[in-house]
PAVORO-889517 format. One record per residue (C-alpha): residue in three letters; x negated, y negated, z negated. Coordinates in nm, 2 decimals. Layout:
# PAVORO-889517
(site "ALA", (X, Y, Z))
...
END
This chain:
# PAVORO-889517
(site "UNK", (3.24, -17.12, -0.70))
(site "UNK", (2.95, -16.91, -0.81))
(site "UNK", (2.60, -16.99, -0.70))
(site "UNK", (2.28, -16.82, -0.74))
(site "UNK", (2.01, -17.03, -0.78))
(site "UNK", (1.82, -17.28, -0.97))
(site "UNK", (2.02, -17.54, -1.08))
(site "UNK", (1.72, -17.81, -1.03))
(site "UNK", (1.77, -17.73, -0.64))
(site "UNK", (2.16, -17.65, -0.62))
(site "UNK", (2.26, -17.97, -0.80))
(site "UNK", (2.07, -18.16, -0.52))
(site "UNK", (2.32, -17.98, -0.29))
(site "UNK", (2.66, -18.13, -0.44))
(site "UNK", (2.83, -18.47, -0.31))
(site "UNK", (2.78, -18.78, -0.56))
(site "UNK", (3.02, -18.83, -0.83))
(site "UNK", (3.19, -18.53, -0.70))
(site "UNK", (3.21, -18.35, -1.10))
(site "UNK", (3.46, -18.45, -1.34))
(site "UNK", (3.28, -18.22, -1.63))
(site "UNK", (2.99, -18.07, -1.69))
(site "UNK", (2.95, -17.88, -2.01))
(site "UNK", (2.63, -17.63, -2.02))
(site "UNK", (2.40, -17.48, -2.30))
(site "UNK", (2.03, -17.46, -2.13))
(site "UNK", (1.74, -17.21, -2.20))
(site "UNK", (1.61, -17.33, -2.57))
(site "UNK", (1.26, -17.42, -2.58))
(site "UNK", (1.01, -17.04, -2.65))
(site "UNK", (1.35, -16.87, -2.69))
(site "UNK", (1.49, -16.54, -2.57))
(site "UNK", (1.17, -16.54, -2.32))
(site "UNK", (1.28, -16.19, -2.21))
(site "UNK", (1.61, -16.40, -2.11))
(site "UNK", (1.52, -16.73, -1.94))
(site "UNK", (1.16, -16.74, -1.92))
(site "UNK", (1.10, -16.96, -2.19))
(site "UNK", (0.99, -17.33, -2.15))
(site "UNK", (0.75, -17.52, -2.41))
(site "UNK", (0.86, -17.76, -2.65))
(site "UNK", (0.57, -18.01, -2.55))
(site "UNK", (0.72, -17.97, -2.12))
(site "UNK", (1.04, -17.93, -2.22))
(site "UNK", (1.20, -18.31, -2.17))
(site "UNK", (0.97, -18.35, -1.86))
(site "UNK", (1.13, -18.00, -1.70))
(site "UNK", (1.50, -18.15, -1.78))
(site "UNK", (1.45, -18.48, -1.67))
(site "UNK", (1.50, -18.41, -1.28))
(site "UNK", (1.80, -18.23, -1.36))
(site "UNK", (1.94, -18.52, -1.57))
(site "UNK", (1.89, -18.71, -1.27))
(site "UNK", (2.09, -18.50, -1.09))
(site "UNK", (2.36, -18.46, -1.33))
(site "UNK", (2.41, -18.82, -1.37))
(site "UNK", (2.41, -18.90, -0.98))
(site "UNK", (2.69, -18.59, -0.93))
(site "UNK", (2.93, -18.67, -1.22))
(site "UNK", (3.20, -18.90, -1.20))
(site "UNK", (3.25, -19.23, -1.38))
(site "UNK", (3.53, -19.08, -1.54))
(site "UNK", (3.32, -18.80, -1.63))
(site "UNK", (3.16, -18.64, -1.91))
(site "UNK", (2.84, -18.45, -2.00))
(site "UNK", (2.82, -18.19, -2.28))
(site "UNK", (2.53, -18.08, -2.38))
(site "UNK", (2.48, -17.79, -2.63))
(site "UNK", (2.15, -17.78, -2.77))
(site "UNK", (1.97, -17.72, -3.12))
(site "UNK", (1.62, -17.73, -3.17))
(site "UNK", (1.45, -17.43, -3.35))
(site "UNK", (1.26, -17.38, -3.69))
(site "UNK", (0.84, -17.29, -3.65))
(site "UNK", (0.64, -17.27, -3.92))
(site "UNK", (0.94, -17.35, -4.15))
(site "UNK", (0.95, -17.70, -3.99))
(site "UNK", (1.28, -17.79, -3.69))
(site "UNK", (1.12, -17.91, -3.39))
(site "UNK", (1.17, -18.25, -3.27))
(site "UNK", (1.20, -18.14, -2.88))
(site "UNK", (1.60, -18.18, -2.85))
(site "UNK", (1.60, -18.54, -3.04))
(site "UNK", (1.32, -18.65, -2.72))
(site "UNK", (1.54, -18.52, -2.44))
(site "UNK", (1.87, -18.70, -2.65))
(site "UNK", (1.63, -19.01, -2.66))
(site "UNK", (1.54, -18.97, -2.33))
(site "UNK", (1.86, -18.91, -2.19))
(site "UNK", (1.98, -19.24, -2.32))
(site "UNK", (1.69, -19.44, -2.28))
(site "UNK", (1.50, -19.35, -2.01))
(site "UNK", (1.83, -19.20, -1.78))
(site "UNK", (2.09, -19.44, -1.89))
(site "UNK", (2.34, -19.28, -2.02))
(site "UNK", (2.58, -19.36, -2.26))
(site "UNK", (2.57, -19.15, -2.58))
(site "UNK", (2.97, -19.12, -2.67))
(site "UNK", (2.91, -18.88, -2.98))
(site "UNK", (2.78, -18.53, -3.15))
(site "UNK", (3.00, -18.28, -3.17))
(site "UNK", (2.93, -18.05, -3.46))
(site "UNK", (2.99, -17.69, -3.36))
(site "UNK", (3.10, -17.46, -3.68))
(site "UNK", (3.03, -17.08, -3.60))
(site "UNK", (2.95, -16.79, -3.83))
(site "UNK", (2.64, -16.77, -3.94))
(site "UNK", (2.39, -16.42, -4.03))
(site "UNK", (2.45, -16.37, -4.39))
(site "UNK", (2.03, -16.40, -4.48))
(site "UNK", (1.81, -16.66, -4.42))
(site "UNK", (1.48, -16.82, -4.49))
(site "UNK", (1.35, -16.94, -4.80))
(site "UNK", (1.40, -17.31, -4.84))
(site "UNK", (1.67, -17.28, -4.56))
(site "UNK", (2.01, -17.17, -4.60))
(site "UNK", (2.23, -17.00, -4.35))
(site "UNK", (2.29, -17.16, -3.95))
(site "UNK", (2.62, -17.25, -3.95))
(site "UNK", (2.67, -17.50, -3.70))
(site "UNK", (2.49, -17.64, -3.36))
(site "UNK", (2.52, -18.02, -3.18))
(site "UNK", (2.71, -18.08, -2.88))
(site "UNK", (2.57, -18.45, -2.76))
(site "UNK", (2.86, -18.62, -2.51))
(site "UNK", (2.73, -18.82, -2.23))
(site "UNK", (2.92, -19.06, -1.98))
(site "UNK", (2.78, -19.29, -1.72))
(site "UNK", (3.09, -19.54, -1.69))
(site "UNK", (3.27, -19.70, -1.91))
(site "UNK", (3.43, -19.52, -2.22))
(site "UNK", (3.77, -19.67, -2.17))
(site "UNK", (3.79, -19.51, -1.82))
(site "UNK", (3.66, -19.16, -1.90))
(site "UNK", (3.94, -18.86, -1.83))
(site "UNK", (4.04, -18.88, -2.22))
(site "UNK", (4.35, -18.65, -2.35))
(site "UNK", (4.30, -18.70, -2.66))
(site "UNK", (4.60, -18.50, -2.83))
(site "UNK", (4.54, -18.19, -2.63))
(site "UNK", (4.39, -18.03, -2.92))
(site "UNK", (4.57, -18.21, -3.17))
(site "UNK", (4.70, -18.06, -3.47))
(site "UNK", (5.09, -18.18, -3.64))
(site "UNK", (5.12, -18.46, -3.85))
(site "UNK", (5.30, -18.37, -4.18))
(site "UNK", (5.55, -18.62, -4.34))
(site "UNK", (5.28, -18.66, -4.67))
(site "UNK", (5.00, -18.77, -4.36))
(site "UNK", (5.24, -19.00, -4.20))
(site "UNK", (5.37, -19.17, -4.51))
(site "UNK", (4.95, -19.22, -4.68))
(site "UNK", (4.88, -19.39, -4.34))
(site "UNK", (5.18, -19.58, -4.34))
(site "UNK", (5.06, -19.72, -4.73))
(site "UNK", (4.70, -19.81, -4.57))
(site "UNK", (4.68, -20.14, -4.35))
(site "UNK", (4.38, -20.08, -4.08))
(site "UNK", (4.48, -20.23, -3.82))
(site "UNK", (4.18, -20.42, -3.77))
(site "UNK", (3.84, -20.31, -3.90))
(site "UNK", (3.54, -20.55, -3.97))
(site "UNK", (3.28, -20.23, -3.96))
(site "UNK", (3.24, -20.31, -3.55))
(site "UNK", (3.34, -19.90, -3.55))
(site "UNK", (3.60, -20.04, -3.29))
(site "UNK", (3.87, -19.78, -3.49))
(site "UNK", (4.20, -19.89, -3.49))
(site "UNK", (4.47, -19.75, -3.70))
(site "UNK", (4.81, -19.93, -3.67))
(site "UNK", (4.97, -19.82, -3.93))
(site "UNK", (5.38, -19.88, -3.75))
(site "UNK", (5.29, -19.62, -3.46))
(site "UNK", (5.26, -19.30, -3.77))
(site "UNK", (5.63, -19.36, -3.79))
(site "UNK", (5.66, -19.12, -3.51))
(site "UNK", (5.35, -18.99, -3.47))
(site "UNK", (5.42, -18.61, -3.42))
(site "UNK", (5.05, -18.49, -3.34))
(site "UNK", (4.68, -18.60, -3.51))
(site "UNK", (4.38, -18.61, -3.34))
(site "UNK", (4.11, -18.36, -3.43))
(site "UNK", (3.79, -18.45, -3.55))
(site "UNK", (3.47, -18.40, -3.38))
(site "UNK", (3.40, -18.12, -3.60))
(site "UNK", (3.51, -17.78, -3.42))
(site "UNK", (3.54, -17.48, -3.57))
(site "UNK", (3.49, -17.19, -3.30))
(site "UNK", (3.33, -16.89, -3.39))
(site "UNK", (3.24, -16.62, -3.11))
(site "UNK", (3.51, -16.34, -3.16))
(site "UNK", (3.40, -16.03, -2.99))
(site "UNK", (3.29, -15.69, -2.97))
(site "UNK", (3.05, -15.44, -2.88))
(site "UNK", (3.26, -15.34, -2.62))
(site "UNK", (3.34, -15.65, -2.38))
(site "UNK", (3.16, -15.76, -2.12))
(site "UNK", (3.00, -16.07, -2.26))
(site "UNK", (2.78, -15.87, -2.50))
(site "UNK", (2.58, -15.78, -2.21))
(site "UNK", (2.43, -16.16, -2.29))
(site "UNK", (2.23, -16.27, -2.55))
(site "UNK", (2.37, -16.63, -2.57))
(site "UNK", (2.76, -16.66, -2.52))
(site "UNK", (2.98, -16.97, -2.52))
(site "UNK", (3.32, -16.89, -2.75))
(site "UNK", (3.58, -16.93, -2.58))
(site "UNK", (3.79, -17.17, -2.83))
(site "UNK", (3.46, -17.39, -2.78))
(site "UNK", (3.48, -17.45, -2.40))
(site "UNK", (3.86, -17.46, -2.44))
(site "UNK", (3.82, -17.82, -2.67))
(site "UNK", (3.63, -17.96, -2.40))
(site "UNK", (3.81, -17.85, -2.11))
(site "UNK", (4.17, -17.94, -2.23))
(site "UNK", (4.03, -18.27, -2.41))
(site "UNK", (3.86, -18.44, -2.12))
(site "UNK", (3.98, -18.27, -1.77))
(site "UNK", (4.33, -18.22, -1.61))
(site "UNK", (4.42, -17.91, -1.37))
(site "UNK", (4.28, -17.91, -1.07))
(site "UNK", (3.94, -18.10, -1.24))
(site "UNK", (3.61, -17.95, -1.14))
(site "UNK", (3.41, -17.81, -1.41))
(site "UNK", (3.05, -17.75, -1.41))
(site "UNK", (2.78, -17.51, -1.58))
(site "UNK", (2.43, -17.54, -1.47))
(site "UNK", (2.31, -17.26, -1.67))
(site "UNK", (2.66, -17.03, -1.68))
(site "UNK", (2.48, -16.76, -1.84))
(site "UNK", (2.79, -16.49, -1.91))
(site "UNK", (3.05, -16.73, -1.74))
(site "UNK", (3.25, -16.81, -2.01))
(site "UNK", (3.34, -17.19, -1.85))
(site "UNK", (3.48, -17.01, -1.58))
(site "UNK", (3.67, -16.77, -1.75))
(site "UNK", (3.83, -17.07, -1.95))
(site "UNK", (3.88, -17.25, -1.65))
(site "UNK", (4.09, -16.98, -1.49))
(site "UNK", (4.31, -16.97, -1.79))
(site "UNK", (4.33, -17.32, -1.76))
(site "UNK", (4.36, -17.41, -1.40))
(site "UNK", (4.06, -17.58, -1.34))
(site "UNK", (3.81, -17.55, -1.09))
(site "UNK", (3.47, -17.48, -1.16))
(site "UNK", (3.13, -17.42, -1.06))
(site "UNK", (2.91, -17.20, -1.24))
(site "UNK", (2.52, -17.17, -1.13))
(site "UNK", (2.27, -16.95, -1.27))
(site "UNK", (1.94, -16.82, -1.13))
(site "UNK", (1.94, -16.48, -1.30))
(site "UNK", (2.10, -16.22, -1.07))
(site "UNK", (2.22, -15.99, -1.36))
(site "UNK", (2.39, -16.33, -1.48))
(site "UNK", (2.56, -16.38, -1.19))
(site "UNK", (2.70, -16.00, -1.13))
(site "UNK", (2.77, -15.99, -1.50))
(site "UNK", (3.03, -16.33, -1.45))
(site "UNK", (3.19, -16.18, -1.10))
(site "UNK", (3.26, -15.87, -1.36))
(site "UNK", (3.43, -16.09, -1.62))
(site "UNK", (3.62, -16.35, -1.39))
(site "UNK", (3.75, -16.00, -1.25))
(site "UNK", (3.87, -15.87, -1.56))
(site "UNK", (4.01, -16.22, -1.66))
(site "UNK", (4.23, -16.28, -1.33))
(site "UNK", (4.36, -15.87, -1.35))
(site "UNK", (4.46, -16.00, -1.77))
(site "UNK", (4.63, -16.37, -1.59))
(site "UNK", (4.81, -16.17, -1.30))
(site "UNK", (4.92, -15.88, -1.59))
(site "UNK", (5.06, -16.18, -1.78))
(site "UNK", (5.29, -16.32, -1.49))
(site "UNK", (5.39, -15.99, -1.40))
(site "UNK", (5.55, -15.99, -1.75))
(site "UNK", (5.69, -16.31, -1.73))
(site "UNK", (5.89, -16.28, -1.44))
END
């Protein structure tokens, strides 16, 4: 589904915990004001906080939030605007803060002085039930488990930490432990040209990133949500994956710009079951 609007009115329109994800990257505080409009820092947590609300009251127990969200440099000095709306989010909203993510992309080979290069951006998970009953699959991304792995866990006794970290590592179950974890570090860089459709944007979700989420915390047939969808790339994922999804955005040239792509990516699906039959 693809809805053109605002997303503080169109959430109010879907059924309570009706959303099993919602993962969404909203307009940065004074950035790309040609794009979004821009929103100041010192309004910014006030202008979110009714569309917390809503995102709370529509997501399911077993649901997460991912937010993507990095605050910006003035005067040589980061801004403390995204730490507020984390705090606020928590504090004020209720949420539980499960973790950061940290997002590894490429970064522009110059930089400031003092600074170096911007090589990575948070992604802050949010639940409202309990953690043990989120939609958790946690070896979806997972990577192989060498012999040399399995054997150094098998020499290391964990099963019981006194950190309080609540991280257990039986050392018996790496005996046939075919598949690791990853870590909440994701490497995912945007891999595109000038010639796709998604460089009509100026801010565009990789693929590989949206992908982690999805196949980590839904199963097919879950609904997906993006409140600010931008290009549409959690759709496009989602079709590949066999989700559902709902993607709202109040910019029309955002919204013809996803129909074009979602398009294009269900004439590349069909090409590919042609060719497997």
């Amino acid at each position: 589904m693809i809805i053109h609007g605002y997303s503080e009115n169109e959430l109010k329109k879907l059924s309570d915990n009706s959303i099993d994800l919602i993962i969404t990257s909203p307009p940065y505080a004074e950035r790309r004001k040609n794009t979004y409009g821009g929103i100041p820092e010192d309004k910014y947590v006030e202008w979110f906080k009714p569309i917390a609300i809503e995102i709370k009251r529509i997501l399911k127990p077993t649901g997460s939030f991912f937010l993507n969200i990095k605050p910006h440099t003035t005067n040589g000095e980061r801004s403390l605007y995204v730490f507020d709306l984390v705090l606020m989010l928590k504090r004020e909203l209720g949420f539980n803060f499960v973790e950061e993510y940290c997002w590894i992309k490429n970064p522009f080979p110059t930089g400031t002085h003092g600074r170096f290069k911007n090589g990575f951006e948070p992604v802050y998970h949010f639940i409202k039930g309990p953690l043990k009953k989120i939609t958790f699959n946690p070896l979806a991304c997972g990577t192989p488990v060498s012999e040399e792995t399995k054997s150094r866990a098998f020499r290391k006794n964990c099963k019981i930490p006194t950190n309080g970290s609540g991280m257990i590592v039986d050392r018996d179950n790496f005996k046939n432990l075919e598949f690791a974890r990853p870590s909440n570090v994701i490497k995912a860089n945007n891999v595109t040209n000038q010639f796709t459709l998604k460089m009509k944007h100026s801010a565009v979700f990789p693929e590989k990133l949206v992908e982690f989420f999805v196949k980590s915390f839904t199963n097919e047939g879950d609904i997906v949500l993006d409140l600010f969808a931008g290009s549409g790339t959690v759709g496009i994922v989602c079709e590949e994956l066999n989700r559902n999804y709902i993607l709202i955005d109040k910019e029309e040239y955002n919204i013809q710009l996803i129909k074009e792509r979602l398009k294009e990516k269900r004439i590349e699906l069909s090409k590919i079951d042609d060719n497997n039959f």
